[in-house]
DRENPA-3360 file (N, C-alpha, C; in nm, 2 decimals, always signed):
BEGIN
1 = XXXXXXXX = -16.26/+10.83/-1.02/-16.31/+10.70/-1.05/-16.20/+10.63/-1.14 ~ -16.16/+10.54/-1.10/-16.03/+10.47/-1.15/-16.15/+10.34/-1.29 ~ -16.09/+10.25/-1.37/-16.12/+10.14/-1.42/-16.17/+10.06/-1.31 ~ -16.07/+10.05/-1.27/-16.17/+9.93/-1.12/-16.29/+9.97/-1.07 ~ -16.27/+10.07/-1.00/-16.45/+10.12/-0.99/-16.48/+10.14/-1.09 ~ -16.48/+10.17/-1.17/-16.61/+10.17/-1.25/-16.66/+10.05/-1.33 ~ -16.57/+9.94/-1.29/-16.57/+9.81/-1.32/-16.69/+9.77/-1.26 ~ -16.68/+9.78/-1.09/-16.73/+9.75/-0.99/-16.89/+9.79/-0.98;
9 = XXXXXXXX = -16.92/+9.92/-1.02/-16.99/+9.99/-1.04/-17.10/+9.98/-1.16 ~ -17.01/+9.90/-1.25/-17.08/+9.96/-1.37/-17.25/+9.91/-1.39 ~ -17.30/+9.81/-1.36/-17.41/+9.79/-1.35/-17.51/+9.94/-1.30 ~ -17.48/+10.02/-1.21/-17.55/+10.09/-1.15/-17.45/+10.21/-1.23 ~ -17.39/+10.23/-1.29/-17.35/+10.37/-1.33/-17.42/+10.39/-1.46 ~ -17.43/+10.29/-1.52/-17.50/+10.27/-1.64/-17.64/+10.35/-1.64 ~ -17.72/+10.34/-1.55/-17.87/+10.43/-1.56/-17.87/+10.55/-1.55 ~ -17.92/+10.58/-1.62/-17.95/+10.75/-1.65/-17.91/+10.81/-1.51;
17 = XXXXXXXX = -18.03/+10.77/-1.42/-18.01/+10.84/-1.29/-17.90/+10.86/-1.24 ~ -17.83/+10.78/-1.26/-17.69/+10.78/-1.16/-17.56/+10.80/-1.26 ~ -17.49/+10.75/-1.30/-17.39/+10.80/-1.42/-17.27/+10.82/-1.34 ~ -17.17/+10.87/-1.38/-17.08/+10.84/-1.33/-17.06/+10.96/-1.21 ~ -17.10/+11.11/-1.25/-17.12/+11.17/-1.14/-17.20/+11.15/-1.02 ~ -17.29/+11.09/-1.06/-17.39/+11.03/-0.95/-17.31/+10.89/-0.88 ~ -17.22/+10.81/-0.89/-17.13/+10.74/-0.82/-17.04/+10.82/-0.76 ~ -17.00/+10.96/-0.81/-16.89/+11.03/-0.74/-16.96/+11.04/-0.65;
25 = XXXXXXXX = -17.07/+11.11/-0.65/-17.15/+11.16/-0.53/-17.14/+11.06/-0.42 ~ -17.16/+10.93/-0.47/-17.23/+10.82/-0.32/-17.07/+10.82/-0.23 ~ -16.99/+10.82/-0.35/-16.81/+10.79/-0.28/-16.80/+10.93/-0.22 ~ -16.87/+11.02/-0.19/-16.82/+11.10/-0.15/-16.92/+11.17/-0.02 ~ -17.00/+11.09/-0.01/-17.12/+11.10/+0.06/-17.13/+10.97/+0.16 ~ -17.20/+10.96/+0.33/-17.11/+10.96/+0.46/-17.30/+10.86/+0.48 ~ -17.32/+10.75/+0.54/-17.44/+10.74/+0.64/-17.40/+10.68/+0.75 ~ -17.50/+10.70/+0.82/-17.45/+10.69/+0.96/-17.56/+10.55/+0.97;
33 = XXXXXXXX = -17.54/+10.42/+1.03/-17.66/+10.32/+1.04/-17.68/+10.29/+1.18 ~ -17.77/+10.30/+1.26/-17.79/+10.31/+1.43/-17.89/+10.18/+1.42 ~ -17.81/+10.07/+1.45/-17.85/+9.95/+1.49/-17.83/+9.86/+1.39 ~ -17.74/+9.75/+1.39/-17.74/+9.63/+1.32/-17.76/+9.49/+1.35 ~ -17.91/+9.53/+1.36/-17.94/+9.36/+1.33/-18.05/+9.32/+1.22 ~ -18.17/+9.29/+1.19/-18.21/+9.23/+1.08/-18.22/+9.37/+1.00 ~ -18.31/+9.51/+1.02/-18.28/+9.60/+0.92/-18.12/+9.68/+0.87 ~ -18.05/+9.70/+0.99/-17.94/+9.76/+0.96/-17.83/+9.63/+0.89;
41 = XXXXXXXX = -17.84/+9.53/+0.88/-17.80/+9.44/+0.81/-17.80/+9.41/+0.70 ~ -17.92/+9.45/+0.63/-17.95/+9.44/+0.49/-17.89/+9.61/+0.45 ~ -17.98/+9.70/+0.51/-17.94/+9.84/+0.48/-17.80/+9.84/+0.45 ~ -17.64/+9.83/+0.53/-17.55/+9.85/+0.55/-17.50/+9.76/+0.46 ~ -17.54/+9.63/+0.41/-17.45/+9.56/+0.32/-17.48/+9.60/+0.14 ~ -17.64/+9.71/+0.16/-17.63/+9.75/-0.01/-17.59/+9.88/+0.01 ~ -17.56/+9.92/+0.16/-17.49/+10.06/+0.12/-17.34/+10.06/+0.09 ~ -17.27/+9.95/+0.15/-17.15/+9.91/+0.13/-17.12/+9.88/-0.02;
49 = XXXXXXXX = -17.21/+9.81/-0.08/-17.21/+9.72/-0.23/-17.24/+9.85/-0.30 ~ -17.32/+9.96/-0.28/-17.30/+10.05/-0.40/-17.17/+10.11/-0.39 ~ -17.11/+10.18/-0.28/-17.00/+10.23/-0.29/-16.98/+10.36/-0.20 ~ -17.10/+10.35/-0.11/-17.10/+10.50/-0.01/-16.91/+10.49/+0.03 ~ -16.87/+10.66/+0.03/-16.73/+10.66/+0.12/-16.72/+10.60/+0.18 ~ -16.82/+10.63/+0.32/-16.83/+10.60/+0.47/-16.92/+10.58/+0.47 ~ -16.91/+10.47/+0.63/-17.04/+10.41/+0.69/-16.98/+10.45/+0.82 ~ -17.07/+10.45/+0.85/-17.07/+10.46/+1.07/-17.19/+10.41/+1.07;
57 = XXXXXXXX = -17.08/+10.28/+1.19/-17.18/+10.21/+1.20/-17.19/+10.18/+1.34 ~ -17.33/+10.21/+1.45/-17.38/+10.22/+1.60/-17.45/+10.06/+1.64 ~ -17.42/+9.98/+1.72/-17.47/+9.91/+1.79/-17.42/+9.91/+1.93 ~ -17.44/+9.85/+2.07/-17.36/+9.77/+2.16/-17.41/+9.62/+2.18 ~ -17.44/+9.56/+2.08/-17.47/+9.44/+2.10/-17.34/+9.33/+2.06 ~ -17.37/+9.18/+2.10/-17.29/+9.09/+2.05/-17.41/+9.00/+1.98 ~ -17.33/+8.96/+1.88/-17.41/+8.83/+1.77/-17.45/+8.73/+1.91 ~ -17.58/+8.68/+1.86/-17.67/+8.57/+1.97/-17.70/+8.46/+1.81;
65 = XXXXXXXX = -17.71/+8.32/+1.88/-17.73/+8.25/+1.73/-17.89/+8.25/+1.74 ~ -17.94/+8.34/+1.83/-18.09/+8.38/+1.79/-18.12/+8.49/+1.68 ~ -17.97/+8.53/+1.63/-17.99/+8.62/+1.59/-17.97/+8.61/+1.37 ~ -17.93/+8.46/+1.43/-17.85/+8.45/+1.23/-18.00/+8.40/+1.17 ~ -18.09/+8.39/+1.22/-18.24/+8.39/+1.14/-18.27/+8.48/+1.02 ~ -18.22/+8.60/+1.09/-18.27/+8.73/+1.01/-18.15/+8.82/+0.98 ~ -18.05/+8.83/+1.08/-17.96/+8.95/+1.03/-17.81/+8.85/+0.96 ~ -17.83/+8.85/+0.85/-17.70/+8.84/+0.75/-17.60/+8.88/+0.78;
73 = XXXXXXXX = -17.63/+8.99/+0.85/-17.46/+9.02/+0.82/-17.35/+8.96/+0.89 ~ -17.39/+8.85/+0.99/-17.32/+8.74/+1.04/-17.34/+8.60/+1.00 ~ -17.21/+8.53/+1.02/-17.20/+8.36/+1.01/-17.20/+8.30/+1.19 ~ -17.24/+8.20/+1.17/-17.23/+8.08/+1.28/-17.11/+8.13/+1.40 ~ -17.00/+8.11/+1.28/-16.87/+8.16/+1.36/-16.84/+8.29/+1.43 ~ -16.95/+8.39/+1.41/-16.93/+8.58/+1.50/-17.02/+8.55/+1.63 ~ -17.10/+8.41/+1.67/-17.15/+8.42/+1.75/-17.06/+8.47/+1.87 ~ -17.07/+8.56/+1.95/-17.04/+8.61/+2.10/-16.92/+8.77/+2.05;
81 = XXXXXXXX = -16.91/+8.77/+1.89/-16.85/+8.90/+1.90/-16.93/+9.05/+1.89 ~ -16.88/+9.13/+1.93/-16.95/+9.25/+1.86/-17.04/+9.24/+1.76 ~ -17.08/+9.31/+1.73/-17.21/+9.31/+1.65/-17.13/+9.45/+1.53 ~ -17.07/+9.51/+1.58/-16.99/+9.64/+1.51/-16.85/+9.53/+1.45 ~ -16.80/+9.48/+1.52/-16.67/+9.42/+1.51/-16.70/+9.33/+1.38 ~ -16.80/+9.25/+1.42/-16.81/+9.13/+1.29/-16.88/+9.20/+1.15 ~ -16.94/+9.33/+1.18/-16.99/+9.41/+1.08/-16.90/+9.46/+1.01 ~ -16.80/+9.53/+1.04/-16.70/+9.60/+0.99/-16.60/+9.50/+0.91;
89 = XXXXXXXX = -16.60/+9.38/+0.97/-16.54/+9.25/+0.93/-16.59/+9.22/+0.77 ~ -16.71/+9.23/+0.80/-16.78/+9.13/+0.68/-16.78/+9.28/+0.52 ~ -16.85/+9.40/+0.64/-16.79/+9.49/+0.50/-16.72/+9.52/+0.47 ~ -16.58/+9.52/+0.51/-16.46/+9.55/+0.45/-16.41/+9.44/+0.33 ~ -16.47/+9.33/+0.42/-16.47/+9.17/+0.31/-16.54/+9.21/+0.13 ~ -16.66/+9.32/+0.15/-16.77/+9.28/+0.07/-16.72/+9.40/-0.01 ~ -16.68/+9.59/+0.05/-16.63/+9.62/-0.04/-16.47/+9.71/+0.06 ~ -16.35/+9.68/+0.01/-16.26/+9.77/+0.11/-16.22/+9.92/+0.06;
97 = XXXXXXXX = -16.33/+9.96/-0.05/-16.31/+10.09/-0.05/-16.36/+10.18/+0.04 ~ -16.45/+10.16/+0.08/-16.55/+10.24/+0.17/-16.52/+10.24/+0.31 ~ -16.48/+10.37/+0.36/-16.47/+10.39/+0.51/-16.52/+10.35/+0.62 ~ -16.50/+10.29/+0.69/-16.61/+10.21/+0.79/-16.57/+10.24/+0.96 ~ -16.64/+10.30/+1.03/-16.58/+10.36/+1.17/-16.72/+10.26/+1.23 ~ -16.71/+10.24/+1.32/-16.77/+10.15/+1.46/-16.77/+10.27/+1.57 ~ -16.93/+10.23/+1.62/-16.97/+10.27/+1.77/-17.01/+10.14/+1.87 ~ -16.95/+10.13/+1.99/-16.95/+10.03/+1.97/-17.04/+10.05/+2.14;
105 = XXXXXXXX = -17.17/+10.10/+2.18/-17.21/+10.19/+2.28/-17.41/+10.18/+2.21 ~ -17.47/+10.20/+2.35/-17.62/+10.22/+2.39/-17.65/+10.42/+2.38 ~ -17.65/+10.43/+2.25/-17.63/+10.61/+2.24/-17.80/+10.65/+2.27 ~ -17.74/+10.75/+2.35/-17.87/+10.83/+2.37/-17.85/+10.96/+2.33 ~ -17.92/+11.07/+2.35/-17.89/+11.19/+2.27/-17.80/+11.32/+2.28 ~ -17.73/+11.26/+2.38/-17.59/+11.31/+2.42/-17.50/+11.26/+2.24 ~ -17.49/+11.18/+2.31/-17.39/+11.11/+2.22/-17.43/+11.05/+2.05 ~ -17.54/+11.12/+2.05/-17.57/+11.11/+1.93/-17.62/+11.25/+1.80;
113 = XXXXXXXX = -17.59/+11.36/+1.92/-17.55/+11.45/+1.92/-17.38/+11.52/+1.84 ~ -17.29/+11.40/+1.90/-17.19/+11.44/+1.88/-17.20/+11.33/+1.78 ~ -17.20/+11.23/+1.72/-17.21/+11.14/+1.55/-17.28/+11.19/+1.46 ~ -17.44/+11.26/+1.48/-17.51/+11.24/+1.32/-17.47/+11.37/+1.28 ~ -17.40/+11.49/+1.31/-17.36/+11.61/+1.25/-17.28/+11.56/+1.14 ~ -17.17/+11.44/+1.14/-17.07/+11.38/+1.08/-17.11/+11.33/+0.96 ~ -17.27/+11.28/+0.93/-17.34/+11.21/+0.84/-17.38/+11.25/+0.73 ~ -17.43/+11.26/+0.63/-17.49/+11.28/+0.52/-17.65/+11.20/+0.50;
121 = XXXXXXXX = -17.65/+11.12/+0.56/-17.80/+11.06/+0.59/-17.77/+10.99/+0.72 ~ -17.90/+10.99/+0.83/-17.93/+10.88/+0.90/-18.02/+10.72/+0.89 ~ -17.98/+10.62/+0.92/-18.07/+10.52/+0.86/-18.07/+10.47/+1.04 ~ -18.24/+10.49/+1.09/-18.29/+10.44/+1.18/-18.35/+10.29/+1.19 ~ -18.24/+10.18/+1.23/-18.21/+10.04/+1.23/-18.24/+10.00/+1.34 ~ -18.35/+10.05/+1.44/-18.33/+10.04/+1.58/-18.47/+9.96/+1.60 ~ -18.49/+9.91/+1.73/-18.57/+9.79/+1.77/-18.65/+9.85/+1.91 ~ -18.64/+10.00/+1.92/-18.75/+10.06/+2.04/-18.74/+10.15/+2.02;
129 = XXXXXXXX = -18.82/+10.21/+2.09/-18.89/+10.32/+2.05/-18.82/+10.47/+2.21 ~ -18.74/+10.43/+2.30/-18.64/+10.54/+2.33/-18.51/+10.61/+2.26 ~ -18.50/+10.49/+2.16/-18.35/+10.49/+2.09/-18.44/+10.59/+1.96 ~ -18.55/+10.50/+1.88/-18.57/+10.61/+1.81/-18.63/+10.75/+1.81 ~ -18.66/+10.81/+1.94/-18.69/+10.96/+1.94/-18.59/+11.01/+2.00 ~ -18.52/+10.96/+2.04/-18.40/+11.06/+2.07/-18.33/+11.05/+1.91 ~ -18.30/+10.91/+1.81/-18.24/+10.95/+1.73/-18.32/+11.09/+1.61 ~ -18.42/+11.08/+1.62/-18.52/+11.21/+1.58/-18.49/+11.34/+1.63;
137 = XXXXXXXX = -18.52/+11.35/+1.73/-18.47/+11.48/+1.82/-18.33/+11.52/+1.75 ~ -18.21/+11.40/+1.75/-18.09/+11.46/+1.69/-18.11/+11.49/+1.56 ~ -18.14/+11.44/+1.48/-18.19/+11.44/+1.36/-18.21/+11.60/+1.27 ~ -18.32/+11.61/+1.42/-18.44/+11.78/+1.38/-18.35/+11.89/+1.46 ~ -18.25/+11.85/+1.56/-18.19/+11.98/+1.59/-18.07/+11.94/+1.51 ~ -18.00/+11.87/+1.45/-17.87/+11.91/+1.36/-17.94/+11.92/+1.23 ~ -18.04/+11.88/+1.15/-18.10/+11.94/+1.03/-18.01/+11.80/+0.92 ~ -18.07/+11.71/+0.99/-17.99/+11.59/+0.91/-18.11/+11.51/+0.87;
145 = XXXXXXXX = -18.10/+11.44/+0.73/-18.23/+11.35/+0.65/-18.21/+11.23/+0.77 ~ -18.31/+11.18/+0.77/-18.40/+11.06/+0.85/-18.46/+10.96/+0.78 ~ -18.35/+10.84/+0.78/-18.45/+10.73/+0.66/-18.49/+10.62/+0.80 ~ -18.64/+10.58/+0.85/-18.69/+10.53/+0.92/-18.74/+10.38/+0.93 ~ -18.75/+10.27/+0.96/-18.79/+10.13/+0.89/-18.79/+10.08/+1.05 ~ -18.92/+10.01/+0.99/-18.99/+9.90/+1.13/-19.02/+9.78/+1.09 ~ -19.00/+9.69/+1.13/-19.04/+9.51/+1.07/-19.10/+9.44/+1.22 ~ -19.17/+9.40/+1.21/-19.25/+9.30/+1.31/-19.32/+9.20/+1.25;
153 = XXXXXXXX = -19.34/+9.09/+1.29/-19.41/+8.96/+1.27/-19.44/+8.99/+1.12 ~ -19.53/+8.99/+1.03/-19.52/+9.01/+0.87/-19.54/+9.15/+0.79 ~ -19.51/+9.25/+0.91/-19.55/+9.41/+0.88/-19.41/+9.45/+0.85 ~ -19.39/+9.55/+0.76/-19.29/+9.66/+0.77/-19.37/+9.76/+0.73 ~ -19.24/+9.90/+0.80/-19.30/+10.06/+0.75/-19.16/+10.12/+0.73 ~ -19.21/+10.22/+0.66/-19.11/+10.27/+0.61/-19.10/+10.39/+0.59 ~ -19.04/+10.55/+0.61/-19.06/+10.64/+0.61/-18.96/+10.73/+0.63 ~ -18.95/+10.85/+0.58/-18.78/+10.95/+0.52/-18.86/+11.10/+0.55;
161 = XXXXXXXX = -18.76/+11.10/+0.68/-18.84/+11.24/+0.69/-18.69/+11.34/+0.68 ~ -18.70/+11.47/+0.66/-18.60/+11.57/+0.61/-18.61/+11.74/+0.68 ~ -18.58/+11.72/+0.83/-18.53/+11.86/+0.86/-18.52/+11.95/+0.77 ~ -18.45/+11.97/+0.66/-18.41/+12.01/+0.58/-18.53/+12.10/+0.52 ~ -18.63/+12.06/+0.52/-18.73/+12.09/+0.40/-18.82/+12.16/+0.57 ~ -18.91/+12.26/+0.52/-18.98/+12.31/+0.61/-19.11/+12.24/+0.63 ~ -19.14/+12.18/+0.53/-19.31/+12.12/+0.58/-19.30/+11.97/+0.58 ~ -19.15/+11.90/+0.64/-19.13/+11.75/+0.64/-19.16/+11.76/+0.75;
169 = XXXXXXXX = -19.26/+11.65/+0.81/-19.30/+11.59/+0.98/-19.16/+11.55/+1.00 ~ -19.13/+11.51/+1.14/-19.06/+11.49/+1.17/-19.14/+11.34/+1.23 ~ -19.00/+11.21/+1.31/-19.08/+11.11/+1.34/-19.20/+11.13/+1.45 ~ -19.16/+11.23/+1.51/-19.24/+11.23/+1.65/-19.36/+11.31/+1.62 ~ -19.41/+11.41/+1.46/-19.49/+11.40/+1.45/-19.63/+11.26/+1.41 ~ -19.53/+11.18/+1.37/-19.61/+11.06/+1.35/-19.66/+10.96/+1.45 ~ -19.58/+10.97/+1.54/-19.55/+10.89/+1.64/-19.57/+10.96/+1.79 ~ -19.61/+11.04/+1.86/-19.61/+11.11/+1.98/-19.56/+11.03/+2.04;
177 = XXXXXXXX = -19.43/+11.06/+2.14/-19.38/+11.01/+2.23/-19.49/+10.99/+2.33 ~ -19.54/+10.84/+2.40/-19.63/+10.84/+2.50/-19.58/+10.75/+2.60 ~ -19.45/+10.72/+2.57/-19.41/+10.64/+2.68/-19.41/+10.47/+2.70 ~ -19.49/+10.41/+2.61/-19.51/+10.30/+2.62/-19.39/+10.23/+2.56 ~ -19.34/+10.09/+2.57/-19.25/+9.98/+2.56/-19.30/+9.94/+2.40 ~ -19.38/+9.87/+2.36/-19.46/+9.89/+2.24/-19.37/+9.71/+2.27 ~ -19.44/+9.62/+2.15/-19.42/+9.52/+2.11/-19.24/+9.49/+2.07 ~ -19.22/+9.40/+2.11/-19.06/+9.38/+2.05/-19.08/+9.24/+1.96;
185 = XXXXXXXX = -18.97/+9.20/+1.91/-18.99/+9.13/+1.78/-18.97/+9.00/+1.87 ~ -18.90/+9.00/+2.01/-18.83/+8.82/+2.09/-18.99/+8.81/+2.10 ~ -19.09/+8.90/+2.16/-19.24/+8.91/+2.17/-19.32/+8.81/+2.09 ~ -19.36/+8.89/+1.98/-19.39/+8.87/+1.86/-19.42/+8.84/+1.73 ~ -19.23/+8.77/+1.73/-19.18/+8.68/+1.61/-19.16/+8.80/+1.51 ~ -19.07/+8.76/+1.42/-19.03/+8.82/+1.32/-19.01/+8.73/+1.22 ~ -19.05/+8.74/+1.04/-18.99/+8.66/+0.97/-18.88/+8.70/+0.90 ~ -18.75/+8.66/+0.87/-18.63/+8.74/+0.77/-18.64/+8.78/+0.69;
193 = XXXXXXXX = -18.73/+8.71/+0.57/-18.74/+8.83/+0.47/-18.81/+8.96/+0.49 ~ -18.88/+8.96/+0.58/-18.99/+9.09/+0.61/-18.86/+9.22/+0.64 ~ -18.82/+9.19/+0.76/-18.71/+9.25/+0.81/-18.61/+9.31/+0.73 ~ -18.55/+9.19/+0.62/-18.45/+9.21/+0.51/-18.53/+9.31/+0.41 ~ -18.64/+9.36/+0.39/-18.72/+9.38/+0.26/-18.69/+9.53/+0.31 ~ -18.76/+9.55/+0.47/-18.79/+9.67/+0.47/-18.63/+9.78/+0.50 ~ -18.52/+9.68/+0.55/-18.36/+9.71/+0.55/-18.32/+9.76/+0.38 ~ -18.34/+9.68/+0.33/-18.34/+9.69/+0.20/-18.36/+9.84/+0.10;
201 = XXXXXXXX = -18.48/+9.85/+0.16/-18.58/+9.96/+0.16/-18.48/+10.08/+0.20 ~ -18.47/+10.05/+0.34/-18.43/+10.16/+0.32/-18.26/+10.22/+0.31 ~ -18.20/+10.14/+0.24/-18.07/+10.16/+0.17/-18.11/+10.21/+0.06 ~ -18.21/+10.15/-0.05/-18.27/+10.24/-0.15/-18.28/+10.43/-0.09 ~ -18.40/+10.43/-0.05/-18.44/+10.57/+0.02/-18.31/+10.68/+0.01 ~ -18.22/+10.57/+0.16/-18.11/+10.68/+0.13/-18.05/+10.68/+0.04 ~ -18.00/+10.59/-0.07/-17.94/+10.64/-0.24/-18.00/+10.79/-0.29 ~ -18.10/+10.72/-0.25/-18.20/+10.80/-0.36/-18.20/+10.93/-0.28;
209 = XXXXXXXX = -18.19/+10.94/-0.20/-18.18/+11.08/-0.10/-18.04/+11.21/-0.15 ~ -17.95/+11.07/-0.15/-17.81/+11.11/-0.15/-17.80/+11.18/-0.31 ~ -17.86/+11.14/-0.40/-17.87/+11.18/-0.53/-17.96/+11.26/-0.58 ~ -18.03/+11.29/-0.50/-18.15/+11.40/-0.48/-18.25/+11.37/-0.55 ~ -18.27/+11.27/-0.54/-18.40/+11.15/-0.63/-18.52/+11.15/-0.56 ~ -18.53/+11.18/-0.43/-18.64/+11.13/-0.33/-18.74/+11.25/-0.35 ~ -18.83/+11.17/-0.40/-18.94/+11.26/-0.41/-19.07/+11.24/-0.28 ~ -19.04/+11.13/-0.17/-19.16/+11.11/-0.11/-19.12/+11.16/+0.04;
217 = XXXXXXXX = -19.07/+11.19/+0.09/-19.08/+11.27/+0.21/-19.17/+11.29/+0.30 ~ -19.21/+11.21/+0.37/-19.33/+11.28/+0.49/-19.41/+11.14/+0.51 ~ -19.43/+11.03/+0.41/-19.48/+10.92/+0.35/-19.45/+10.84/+0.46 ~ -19.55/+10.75/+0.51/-19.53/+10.65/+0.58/-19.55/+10.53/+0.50 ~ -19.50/+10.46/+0.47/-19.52/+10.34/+0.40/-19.55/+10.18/+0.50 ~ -19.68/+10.13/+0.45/-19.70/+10.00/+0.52/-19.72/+9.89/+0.49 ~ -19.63/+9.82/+0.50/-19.65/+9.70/+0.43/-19.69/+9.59/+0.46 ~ -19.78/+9.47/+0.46/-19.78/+9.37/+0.48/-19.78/+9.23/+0.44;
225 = XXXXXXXX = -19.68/+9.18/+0.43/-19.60/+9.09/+0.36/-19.68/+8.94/+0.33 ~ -19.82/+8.93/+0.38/-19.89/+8.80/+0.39/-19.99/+8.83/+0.29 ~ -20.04/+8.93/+0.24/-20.13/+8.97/+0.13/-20.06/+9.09/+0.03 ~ -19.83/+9.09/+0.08/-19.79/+9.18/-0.04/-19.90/+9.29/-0.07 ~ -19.91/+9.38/+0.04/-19.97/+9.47/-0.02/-19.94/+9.57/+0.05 ~ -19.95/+9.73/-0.05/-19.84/+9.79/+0.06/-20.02/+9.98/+0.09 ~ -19.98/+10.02/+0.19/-20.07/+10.13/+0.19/-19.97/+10.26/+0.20 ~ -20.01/+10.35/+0.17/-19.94/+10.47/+0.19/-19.99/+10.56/+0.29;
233 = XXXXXXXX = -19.96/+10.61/+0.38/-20.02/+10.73/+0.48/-19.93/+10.85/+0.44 ~ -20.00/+10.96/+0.41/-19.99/+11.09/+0.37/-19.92/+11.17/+0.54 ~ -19.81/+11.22/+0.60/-19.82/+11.25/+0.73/-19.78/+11.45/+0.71 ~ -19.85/+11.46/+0.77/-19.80/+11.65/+0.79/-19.75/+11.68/+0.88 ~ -19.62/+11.82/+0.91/-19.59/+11.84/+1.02/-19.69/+11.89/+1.09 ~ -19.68/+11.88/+1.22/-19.75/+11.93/+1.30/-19.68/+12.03/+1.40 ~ -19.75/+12.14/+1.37/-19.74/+12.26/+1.42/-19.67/+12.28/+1.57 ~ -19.78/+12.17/+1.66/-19.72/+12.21/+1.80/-19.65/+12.02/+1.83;
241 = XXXXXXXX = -19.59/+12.01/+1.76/-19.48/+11.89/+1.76/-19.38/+11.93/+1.85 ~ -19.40/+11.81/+1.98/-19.26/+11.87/+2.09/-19.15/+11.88/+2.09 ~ -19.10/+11.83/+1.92/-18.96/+11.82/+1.89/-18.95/+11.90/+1.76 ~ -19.05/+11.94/+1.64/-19.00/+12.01/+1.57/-19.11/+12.14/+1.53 ~ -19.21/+12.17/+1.64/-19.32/+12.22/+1.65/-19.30/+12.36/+1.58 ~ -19.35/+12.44/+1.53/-19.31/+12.63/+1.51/-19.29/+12.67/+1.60 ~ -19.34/+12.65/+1.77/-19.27/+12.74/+1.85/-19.17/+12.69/+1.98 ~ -19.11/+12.59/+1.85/-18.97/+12.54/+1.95/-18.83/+12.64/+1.89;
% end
């Protein structure tokens, strides 16, 4: 840690929790973000602003001006680029210490197989529900933390599950894969701050992961943003879970 960083930093070095070893840690510690647009947008720009090493960052989309409602991390002007391209753009703008690699691909669990081993946290930024159990599946067979976040019309959820630990559910115990399409947000409207709150969210989580702060684990968090009120659901692994069951 040079003067500069800690210049940079110092706001957040200052708290007990974190200190200056606790900054080494984040510079030295890797997330992977699989999907940027309104959650992976907020998530990726306070993981950038603390000072994570590396980011990897997964989309195949290009900026749509249906899209500058909610996801920040573009201007007027990235309409028709990459979605990875103008990301990498804007973070390298916001901080150029931190490593930043691009995927620039529709990953399924081939190929996501060969990215989240490389990670130190996952942050699931994704907008259906094929993308996120395969990113699960990868998750529970490489033994990598899982920070999870959903936003639709004035709801978010939120939830950090951890291969790691023997009695963390995994997402698909929450969620059974059953096949369905489930609501999308062009559907069912979305508002920006909802979206940005629960992104937000979970760049928190994973700090707090990366620093070994996270004490909630397994927690599904729900929020809804029209009566600010949030519920907690308690979730257990489940034993005969088709992805992280005891007799898989």
């Amino acid at each position: 840690m040079n003067e500069n960083n800690l210049d940079r930093y110092r706001r957040q070095v200052i708290l007990r929790e974190i200190g200056v070893n606790g900054q080494r840690l984040l510079r030295d510690s890797s997330a992977l973000v699989i999907g940027l647009g309104g959650l992976g947008s907020a998530a990726s720009l306070y993981l950038a602003a603390a000072g994570l090493g590396r980011l990897l960052l997964v989309d195949h989309d290009r900026v749509e001006q249906n899209n500058l409602q909610r996801q920040i991390l573009y201007t007027q002007d990235d309409q028709a680029r990459s979605k990875t391209e103008a990301a990498r753009a804007r973070l390298a703008a916001l901080n150029p210490d931190v490593k930043l690699e691009t995927v620039e691909d529709r990953v399924g669990l081939e190929r996501l197989l060969e990215i989240v081993p490389g990670a130190d946290v996952v942050l699931d930024c994704t907008d259906n529900f094929p993308t996120r159990f395969a990113i699960n599946r990868a998750c529970v067979r490489v033994r990598k933390p899982l920070v999870s976040g959903a936003a639709i019309r004035f709801e978010g959820q939120l939830a950090v599950f951890d291969a790691r630990q023997a009695a963390s559910p995994c997402y698909a115990c929450l969620f059974p894969q059953a096949g369905e399409a489930g609501e999308s947000c062009e559907e069912a409207g979305i508002l920006g701050p909802v979206v940005g709150t629960v992104g937000s969210l979970q760049a928190l989580a994973a700090i707090k992961l990366l620093l070994g702060r996270l004490d909630d684990v397994g927690r599904l968090y729900v929020w809804s943003a029209l009566d600010m009120r949030w519920r907690t659901v308690t979730a257990k692994r489940d034993p005969k879970c088709a992805v992280c069951g005891a007799n898989l």
